[in-house]
C-alpha positions as CSV (number, residue, x, y, z in Angstrom):
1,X,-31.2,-22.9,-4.4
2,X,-28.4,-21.0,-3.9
3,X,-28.4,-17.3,-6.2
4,X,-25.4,-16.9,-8.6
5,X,-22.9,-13.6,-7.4
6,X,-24.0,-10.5,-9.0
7,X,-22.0,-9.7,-12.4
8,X,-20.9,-6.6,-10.6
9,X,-20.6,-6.5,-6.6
10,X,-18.9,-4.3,-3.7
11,X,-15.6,-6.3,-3.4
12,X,-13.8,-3.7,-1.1
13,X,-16.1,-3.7,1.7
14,X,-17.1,-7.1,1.2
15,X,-13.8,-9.0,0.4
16,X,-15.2,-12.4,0.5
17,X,-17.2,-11.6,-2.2
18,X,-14.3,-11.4,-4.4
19,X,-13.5,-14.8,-6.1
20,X,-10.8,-15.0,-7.8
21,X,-12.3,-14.3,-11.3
22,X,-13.4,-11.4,-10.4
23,X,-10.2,-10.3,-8.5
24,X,-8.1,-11.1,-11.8
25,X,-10.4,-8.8,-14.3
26,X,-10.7,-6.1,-11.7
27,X,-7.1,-6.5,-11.4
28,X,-6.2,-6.7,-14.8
29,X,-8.2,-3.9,-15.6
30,X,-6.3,-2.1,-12.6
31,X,-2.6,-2.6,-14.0
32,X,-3.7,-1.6,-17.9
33,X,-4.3,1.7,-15.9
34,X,-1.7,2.3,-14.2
35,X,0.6,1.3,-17.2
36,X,-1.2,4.0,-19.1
37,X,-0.9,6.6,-16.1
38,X,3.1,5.7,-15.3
39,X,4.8,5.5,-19.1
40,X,5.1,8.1,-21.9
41,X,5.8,5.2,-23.9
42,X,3.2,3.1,-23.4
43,X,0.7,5.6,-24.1
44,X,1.9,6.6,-27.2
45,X,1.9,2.8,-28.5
46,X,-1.6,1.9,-26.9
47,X,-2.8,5.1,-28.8
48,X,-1.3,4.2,-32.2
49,X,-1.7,-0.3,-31.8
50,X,-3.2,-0.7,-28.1
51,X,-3.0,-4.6,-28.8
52,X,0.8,-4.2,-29.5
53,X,1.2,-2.0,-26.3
54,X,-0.6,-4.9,-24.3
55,X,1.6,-7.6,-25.7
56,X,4.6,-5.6,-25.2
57,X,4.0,-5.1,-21.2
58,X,2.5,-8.7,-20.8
59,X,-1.2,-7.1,-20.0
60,X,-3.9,-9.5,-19.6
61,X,-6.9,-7.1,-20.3
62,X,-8.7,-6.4,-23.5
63,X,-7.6,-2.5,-24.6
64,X,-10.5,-2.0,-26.3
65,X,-13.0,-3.5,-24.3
66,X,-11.7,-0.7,-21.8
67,X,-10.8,1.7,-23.8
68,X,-13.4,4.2,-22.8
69,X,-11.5,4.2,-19.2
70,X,-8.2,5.1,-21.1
71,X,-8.3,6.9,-24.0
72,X,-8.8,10.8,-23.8
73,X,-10.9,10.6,-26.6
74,X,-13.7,8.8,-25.2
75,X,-13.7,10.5,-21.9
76,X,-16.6,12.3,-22.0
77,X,-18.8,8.9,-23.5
78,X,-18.4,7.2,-20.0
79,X,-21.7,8.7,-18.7
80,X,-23.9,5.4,-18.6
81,X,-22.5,1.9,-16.8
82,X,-25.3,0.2,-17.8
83,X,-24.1,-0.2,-21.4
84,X,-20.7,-0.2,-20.5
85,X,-18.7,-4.2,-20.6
86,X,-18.5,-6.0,-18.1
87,X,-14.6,-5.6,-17.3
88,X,-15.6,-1.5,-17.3
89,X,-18.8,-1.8,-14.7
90,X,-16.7,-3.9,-12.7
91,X,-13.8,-1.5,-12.7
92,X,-16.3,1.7,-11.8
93,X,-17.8,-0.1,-9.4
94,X,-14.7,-0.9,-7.2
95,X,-13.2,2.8,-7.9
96,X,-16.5,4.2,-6.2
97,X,-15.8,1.8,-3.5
98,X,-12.5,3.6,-3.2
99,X,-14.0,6.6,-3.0
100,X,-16.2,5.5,-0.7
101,X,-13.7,4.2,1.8
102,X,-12.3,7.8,2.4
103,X,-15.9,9.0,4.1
104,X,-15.6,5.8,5.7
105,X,-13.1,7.4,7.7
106,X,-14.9,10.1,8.6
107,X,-17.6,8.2,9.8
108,X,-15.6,6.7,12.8
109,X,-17.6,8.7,15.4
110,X,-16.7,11.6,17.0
111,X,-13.2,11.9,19.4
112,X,-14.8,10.9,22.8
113,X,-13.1,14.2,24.5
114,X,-15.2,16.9,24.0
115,X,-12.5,19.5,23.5
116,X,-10.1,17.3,20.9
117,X,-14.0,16.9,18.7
118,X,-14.5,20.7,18.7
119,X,-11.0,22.0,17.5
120,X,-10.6,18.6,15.0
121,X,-14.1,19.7,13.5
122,X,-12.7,23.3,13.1
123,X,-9.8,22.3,11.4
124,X,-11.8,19.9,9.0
125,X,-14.1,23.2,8.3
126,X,-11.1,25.9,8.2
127,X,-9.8,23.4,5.5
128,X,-12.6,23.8,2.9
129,X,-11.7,27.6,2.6
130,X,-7.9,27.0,3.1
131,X,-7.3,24.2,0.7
132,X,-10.3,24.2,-1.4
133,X,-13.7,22.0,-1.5
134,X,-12.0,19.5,-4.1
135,X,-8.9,18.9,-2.5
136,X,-10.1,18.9,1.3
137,X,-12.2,15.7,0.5
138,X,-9.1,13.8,0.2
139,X,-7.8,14.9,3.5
140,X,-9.2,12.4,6.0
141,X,-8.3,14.6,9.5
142,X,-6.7,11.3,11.2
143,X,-7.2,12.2,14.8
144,X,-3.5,9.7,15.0
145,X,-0.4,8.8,13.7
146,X,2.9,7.1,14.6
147,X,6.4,6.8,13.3
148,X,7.9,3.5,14.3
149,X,11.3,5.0,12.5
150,X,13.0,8.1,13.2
151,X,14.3,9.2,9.6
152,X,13.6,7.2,6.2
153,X,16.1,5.6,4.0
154,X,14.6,5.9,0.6
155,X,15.2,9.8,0.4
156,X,13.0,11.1,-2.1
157,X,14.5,14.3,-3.6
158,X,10.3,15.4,-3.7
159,X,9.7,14.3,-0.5
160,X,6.6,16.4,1.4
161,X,7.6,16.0,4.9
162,X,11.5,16.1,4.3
163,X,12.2,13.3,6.3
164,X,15.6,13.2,7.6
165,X,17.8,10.4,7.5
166,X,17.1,7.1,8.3
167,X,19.1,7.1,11.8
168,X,17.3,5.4,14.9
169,X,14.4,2.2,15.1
170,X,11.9,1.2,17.5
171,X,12.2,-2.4,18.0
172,X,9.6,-4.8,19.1
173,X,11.4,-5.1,22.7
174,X,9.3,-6.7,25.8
175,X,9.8,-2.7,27.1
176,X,9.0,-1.4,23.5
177,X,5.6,-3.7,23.1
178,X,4.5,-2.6,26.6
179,X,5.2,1.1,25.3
180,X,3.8,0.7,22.6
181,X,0.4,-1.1,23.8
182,X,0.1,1.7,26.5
183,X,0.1,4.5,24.2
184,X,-2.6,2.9,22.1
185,X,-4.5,2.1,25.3
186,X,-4.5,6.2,26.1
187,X,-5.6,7.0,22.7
188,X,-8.2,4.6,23.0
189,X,-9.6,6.1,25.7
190,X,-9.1,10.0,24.8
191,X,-10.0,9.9,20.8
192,X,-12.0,6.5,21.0
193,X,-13.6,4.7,18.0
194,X,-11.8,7.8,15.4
195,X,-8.1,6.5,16.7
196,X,-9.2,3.4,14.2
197,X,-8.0,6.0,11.6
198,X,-4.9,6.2,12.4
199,X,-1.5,4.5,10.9
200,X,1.7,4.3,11.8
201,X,4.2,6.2,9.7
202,X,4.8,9.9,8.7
203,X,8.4,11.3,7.8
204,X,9.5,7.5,7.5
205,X,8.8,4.3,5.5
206,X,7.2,1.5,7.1
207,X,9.1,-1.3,6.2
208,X,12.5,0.4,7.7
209,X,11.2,-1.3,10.6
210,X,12.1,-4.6,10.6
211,X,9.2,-5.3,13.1
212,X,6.3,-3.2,11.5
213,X,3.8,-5.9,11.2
214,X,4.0,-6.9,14.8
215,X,3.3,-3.7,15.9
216,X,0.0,-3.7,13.4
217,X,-1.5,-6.2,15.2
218,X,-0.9,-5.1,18.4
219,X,-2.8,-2.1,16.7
220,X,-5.5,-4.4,15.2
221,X,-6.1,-5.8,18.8
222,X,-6.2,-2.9,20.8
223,X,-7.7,-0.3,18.5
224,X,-10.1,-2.8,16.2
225,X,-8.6,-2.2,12.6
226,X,-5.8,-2.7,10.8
227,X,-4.0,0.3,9.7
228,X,-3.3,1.3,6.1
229,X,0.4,0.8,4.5
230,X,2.0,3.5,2.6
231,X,5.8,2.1,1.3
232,X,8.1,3.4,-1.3
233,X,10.2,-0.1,-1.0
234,X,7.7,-2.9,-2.4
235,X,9.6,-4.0,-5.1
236,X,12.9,-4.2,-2.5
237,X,10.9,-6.5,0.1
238,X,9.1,-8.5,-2.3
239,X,8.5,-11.8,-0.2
240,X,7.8,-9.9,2.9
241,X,5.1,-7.5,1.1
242,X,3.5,-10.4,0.0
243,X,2.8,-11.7,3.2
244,X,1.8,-8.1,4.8
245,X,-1.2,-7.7,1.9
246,X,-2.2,-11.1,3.1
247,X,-1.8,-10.3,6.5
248,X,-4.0,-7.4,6.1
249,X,-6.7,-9.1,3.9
250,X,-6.7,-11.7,7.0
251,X,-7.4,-8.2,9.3
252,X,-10.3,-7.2,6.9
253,X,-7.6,-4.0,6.0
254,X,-9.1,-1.9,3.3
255,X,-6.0,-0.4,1.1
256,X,-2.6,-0.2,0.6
257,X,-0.3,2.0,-1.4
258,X,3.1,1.9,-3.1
259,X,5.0,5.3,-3.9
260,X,6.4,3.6,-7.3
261,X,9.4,6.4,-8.2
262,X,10.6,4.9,-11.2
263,X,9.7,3.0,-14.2
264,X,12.5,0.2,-13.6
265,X,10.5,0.0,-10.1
266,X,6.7,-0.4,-12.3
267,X,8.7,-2.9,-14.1
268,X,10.0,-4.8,-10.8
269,X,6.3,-5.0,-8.9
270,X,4.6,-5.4,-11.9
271,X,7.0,-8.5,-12.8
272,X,6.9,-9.8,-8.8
273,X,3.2,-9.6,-8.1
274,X,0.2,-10.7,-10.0
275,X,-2.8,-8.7,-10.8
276,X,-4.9,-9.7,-8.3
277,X,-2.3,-9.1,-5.7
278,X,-2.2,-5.8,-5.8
279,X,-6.2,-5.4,-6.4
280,X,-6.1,-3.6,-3.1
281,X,-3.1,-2.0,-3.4
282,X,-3.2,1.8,-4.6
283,X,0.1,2.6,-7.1
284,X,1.0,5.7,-7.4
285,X,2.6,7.0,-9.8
286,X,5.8,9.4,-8.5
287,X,7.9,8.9,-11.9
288,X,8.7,11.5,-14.2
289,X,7.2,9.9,-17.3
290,X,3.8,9.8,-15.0
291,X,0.9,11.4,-16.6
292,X,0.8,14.2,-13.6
293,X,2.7,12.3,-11.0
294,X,1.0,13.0,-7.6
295,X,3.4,15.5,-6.2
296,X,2.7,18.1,-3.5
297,X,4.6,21.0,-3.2
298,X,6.1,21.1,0.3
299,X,8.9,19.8,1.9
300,X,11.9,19.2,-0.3
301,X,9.7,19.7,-3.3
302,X,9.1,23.0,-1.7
303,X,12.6,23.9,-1.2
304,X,13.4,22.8,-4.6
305,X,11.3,25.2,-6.1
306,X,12.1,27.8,-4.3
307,X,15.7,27.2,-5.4
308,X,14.8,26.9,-9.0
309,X,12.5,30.1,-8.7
310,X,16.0,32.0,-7.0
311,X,18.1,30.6,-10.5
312,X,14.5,31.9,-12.9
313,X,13.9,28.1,-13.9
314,X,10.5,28.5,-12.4
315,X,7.8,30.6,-11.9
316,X,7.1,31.5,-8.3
317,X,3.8,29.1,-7.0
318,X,1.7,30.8,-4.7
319,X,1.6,30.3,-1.5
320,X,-2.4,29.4,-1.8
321,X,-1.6,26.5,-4.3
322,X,1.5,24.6,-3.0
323,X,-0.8,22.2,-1.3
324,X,0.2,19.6,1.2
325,X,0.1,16.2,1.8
326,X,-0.8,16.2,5.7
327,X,-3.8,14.0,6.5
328,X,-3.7,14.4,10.6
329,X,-5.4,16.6,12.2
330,X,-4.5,15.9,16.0
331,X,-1.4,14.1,16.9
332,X,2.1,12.8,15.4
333,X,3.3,10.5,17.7
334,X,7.4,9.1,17.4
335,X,7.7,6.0,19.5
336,X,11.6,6.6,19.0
337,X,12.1,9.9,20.6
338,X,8.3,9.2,22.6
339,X,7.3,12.7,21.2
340,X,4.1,14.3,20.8
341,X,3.3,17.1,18.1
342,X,-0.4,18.7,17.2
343,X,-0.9,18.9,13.8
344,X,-3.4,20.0,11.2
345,X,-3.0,20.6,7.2
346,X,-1.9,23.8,5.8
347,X,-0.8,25.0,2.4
348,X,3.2,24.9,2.2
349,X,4.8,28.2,2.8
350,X,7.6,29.5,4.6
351,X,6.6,29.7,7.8
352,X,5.0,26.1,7.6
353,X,7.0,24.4,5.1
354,X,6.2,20.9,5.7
355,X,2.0,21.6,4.4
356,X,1.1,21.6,8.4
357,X,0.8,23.4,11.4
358,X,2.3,22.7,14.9
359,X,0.4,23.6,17.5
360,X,1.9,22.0,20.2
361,X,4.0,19.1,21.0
362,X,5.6,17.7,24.5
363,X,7.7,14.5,25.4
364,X,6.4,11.1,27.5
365,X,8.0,8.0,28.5
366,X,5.0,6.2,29.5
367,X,1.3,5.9,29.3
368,X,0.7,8.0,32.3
369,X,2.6,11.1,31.2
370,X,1.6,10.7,27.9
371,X,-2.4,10.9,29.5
372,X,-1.1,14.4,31.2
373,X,0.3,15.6,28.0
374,X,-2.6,14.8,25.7
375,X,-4.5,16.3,28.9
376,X,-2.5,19.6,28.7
377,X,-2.4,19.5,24.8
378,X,-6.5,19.3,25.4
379,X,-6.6,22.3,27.7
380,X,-4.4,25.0,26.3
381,X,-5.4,24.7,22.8
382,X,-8.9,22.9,22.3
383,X,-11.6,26.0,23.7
384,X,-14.8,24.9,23.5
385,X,-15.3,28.5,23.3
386,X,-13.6,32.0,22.1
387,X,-11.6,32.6,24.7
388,X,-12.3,36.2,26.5
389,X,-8.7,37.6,26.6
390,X,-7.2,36.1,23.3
391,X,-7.1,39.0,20.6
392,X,-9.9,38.0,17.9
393,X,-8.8,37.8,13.8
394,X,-10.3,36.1,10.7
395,X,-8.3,33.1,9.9
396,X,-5.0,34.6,8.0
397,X,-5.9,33.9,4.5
398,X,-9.4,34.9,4.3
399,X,-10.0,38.3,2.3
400,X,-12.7,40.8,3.9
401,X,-15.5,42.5,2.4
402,X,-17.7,45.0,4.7
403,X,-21.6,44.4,3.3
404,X,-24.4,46.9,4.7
405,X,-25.7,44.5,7.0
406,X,-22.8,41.8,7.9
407,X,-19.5,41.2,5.5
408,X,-18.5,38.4,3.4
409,X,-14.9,36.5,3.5
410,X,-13.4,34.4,0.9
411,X,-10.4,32.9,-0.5
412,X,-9.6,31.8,-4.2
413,X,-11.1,28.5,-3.2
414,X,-14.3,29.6,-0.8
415,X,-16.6,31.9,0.1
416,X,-19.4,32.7,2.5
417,X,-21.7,35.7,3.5
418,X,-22.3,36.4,7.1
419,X,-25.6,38.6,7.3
420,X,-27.3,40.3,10.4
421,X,-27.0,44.0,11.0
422,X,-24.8,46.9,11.1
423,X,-23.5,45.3,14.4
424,X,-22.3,42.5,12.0
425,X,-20.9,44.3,9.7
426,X,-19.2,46.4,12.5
427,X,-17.9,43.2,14.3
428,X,-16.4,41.9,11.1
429,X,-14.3,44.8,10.2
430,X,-13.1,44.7,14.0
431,X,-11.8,40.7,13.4
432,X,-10.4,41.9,10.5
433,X,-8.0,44.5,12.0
434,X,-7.4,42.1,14.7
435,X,-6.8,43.9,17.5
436,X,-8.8,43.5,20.6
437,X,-9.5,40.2,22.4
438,X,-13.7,38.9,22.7
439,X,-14.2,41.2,25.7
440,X,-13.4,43.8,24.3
441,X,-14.9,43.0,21.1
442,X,-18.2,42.3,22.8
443,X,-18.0,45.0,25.4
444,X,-17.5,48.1,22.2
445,X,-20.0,46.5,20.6
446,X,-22.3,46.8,23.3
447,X,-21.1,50.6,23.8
448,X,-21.6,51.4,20.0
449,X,-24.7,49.8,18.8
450,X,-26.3,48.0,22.1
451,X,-25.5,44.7,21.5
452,X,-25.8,42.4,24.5
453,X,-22.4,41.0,25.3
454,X,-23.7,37.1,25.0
455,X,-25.0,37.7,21.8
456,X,-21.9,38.9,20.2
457,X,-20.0,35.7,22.2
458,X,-22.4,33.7,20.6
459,X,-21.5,35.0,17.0
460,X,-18.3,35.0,17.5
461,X,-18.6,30.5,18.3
462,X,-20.5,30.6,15.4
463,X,-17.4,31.9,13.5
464,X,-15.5,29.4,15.4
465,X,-16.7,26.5,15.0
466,X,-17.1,27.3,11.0
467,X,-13.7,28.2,10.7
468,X,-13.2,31.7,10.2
469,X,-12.0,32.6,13.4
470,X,-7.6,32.1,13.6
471,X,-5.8,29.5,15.3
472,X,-2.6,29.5,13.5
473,X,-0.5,29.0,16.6
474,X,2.3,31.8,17.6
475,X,6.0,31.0,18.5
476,X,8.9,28.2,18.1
477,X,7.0,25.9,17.0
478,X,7.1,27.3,13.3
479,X,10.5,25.6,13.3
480,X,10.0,22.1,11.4
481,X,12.0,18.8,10.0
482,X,15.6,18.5,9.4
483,X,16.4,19.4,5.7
484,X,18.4,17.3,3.7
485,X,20.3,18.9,1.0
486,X,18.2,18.6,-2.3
487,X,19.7,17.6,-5.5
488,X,19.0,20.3,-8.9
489,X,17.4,17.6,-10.8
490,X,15.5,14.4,-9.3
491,X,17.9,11.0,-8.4
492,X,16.9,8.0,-7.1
């Protein structure tokens, strides 16, 4: 005899699993929430009549069945599932599912060329001190990504990577596809299983492209996964949105997102798709009556701020906490200008405005030269180890503290304690003037306090790999995005 479902079961990473009941109450549950997260208004009426507030938006969910998940009150009572209802395990359950999926990522494999798997693992580890323990979790490291666009037409006055303006569009040609397949072939065989991560748009909105989907499943087939959708434009495209969620369901995609701006756009998707629709669909909330809209401070939101500080309408944000919303660390790939760029997260500042460095970047026009770039890209910038001649520093942000036997380094976010010696100690104050390159490092170390030149080599990959060693890159490539002149106050 065949066992009923579980009351409460993984419907994320097994979809079929998810009947349609159990789609509708997760999904009903889903939109009460991010009613309550969007709309001044609506929180103020669920917290005085939370039955009024439902029947006012057309909510299908009990309020007070779930109220523990809502109201600010009850917060800290959520601390046992067991004796929560049904509608609330059910909820949990699928948000730790969501959770889940972002490790998934991570647990891709490792880039199949030795060189790209050391410096991405750096980067992962200097972004733990950099950015923080909390907020580092949510940065996947995509090894990939692709703009099918060059520019964006929605032109969000907050907009993290300042995209220009919606000007140029790689369409799904016979010479375009055969690009296009050729330069997923090459990163199938340089990053490997990890280039599943990627997805294809950056400074630009997916459905600009009027071919997007084909080019997913040209992904899908080469590559083995369907890539993730991130559009501001849902509630313009509603027909053809439809049929991508259902397009990616058929793939076995995880999740999508829709940047929702405004409440008249809530209002619009809300009113076009149904609950279980958008089950798998991430909505975030980018409105200004959003309880703490998502917003990072880089890009136009950067230069906005920094405008606002200039007039004394703000207070000046640290560098250290302006954030970013980069998720790649390795390459950003625009199939309109065939361009290549290494990137890798960084907090916003004025040097880096757009939350991310560039460390490289070169052109191609077909799989072959793109192969010899990635090659170059590989060899001038991915050491497996500290280079003898380059000049040795801590990573830029990291303060110093000489201990008797080593020294300790730190950042507002971070902190770790390298112990050994007085040789330790001494090499640590040396990589924090910055000075001399590993040679000469490890040959005055050998001079002053008899240390063997490999072991000081071998300390200083240790520091390398962890992180604490710099690789900011020097030069032009500081120079990023085209900015768009940003209004005082937000328009849509």
């Amino acid at each position: 005899m065949t066992q009923p479902a579980p009351e409460v079961r993984p419907i994320l990473f097994n979809k079929a699993d998810a009947d349609w009941e159990y789609r509708t109450d997760v999904g009903n549950t889903k939109r009460f929430i991010e009613r309550w997260h969007a709309d001044d208004k609506f929180r103020a009426l669920a917290l005085e009549d939370s039955g009024a507030a439902a029947a006012k938006y057309g909510l299908k969910s009990d309020p007070e069945e779930i109220r523990v998940l809502w109201d600010p009150a009850l917060k800290d009572t959520l601390d046992s599932t067991e004796s929560q209802p049904l509608s609330v395990r059910r909820y949990l359950a699928f948000q730790n599912e969501k959770y889940r999926s972002r490790t998934r990522y991570r647990e891709k494999g490792t880039p199949l060329d030795s060189r790209f798997a050391a410096w991405r693992s750096r980067m992962m580890n200097r972004c733990v001190s950099h950015l923080g323990g909390h907020k580092a979790e949510y940065v996947v490291h995509a090894p990939v990504c692709f703009e099918l666009s060059k520019g964006c037409s929605v032109g969000c006055w907050f907009c993290s990577v300042a995209a220009p303006r919606l000007s140029d569009q790689f369409l799904y040609t016979p010479e375009n596809q055969s690009l296009w397949r050729e330069t997923l072939e090459v990163f199938k065989e340089t990053v490997g299983p990890p280039a599943q991560m990627g997805f294809c748009y950056w400074a630009s909105d997916p459905l600009d492209n009027p071919d997007y989907e084909q080019y997913l499943c040209d992904f899908h087939e080469v590559l083995g996964e369907f890539p993730q959708t991130t559009t501001a434009q849902a509630q313009k495209h509603v027909d053809r949105v439809r049929e991508l969620l259902k397009l990616a369901e058929s793939k076995d995609g995880m999740l999508e997102r829709f940047s929702v701006l405004t409440l008249k756009q809530w209002n619009l998707i809300h009113d076009a798709f149904d609950p279980a629709e958008l089950t798998y669909v991430e909505c975030i909330p980018q409105n200004k009556e959003a309880f703490h809209p998502t917003k990072s401070i880089s890009g136009r939101a950067l230069q906005r701020h920094r405008k606002r500080v200039a007039k004394n309408q703000e207070e000046m944000i640290p560098d250290d906490q302006t954030f970013t919303t980069a998720c790649v660390s390795g390459f950003l790939v625009n199939m309109v200008e065939r361009t290549v760029r290494l990137i890798t997260p960084c907090h916003a500042n004025d040097r880096w405005p757009l939350g991310y460095w560039v460390v490289d970047q070169g052109t191609f026009s077909d799989g072959a030269s793109l192969r010899r770039l990635l090659d170059r890209i590989f060899e001038e910038n991915m050491p497996l180890t500290v280079p003898r001649e380059k000049v040795m520093r801590l990573t830029q942000d990291l303060k110093f503290t000489p201990l008797d036997d080593g020294f300790e380094v730190n950042t507002r976010y971070w902190s770790q304690v390298v112990r050994r010696d007085a040789a330790t100690r001494e090499l640590g104050v040396l990589l924090n003037k910055g000075e001399r390159s590993a040679e000469e490092l490890a040959l005055e170390l050998m001079d002053r306090q008899g240390v063997p030149l490999e072991e000081t080599f071998l300390q200083l990959n240790g520091l390398l790999e962890r992180g604490i060693i710099d690789e900011e890159p020097a030069g032009a490539q500081s120079a990023q995005g085209d900015w768009v002149p940003v209004p005082e106050e937000p328009q849509y």
